[in-house]
N, C-alpha and C positions, 0 to 999 in steps of 0.2 A: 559603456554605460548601460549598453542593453542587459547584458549579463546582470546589473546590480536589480535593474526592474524585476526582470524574470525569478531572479533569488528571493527578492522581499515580495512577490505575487505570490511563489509557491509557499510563500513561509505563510501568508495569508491565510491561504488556503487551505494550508494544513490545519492551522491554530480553527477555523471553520470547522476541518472535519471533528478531529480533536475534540471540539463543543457540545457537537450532536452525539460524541458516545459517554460526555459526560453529563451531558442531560438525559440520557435516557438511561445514566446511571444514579445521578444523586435527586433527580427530579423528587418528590416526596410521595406522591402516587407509587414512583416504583422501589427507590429505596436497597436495589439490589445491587451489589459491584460485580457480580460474575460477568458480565458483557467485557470486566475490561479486559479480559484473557484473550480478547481478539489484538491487541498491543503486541501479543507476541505474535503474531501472524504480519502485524504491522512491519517490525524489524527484520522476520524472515523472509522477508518476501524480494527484496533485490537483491540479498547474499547470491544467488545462483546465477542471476544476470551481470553483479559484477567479478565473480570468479571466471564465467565463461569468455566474457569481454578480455580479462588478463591472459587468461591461457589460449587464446584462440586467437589467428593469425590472420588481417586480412586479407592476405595476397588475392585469395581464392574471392569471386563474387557469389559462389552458388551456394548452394546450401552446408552450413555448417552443423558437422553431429553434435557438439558439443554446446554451440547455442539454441539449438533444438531441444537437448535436452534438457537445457536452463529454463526455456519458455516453458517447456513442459511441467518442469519442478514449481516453477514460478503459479502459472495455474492452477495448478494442485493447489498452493497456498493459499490465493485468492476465494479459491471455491470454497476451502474450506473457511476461512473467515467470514463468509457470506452464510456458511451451514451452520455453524455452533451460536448465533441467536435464535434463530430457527429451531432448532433442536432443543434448547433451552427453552423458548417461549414454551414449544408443543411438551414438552416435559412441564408445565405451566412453574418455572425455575425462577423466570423472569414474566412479565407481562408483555403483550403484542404490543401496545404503545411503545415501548423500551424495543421493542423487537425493530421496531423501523425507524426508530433512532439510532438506533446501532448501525442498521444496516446504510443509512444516509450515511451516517459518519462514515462508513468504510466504503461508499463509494466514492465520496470525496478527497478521500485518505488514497484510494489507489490511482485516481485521478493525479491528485497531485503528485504521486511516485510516479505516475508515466511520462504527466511532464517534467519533472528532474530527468529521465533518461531522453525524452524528445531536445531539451534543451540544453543540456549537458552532454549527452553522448553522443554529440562530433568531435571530428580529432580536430580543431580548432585553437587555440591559444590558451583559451578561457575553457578549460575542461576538469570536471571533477575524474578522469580518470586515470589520474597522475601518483593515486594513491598507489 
């Protein structure tokens, strides 16, 4: 029953972040939809953490290359989803108020994909990584 909490929390949460990039897209002050091309930054951003998880083995406890360089790729993605409002705002593409709606939403948005991997990725019964 815990597993069911935690799924309908993150789902919360998500639909949370979700709100603030659509506010700070259809809001009528800003009016602009370019902010939602951070959605795809959204979906790529666990691609590398669940390939590595598949292909990587864990007998070993110590450092693995291959989830190194998923954390690594994964950052990369992060960062830049946090840059292209920014960049947009200072391009005045989008306006600053949209700029930190966007940017709430995708803290919240990566918040909650961390907890999907804090609470899903143990090797436990109840695990999304079975895919």
């Amino acid at each position: 029953m815990a597993g069911i909490k935690a799924l309908v929390s993150l789902s919360f949460s998500g639909a949370i972040g979700l709100t603030f990039l659509l506010l700070g897209c259809a809001l009528e002050q800003y009016g602009v939809y370019w902010p939602l091309f951070v959605l795809i930054f959204y979906v790529l951003s666990p691609i590398p953490t669940f390939i590595a998880r598949r292909l990587s083995d864990d007998t070993d406890s110590s450092s693995n290359a291959c989830r190194e360089l998923a954390y690594f790729i994964t950052t990369g993605i992060v960062v830049s989803s946090f840059g292209l409002p920014i960049v947009l705002a200072r391009n005045s593409t989008i306006k600053w108020g949209a700029c930190g709606l966007v940017m709430t939403g995708n803290a919240v948005i990566f918040l909650t994909i961390l907890g999907f991997f804090v609470v899903f990725g143990g090797g436990d019964d109840f695990s999304w990584e079975q895919w």
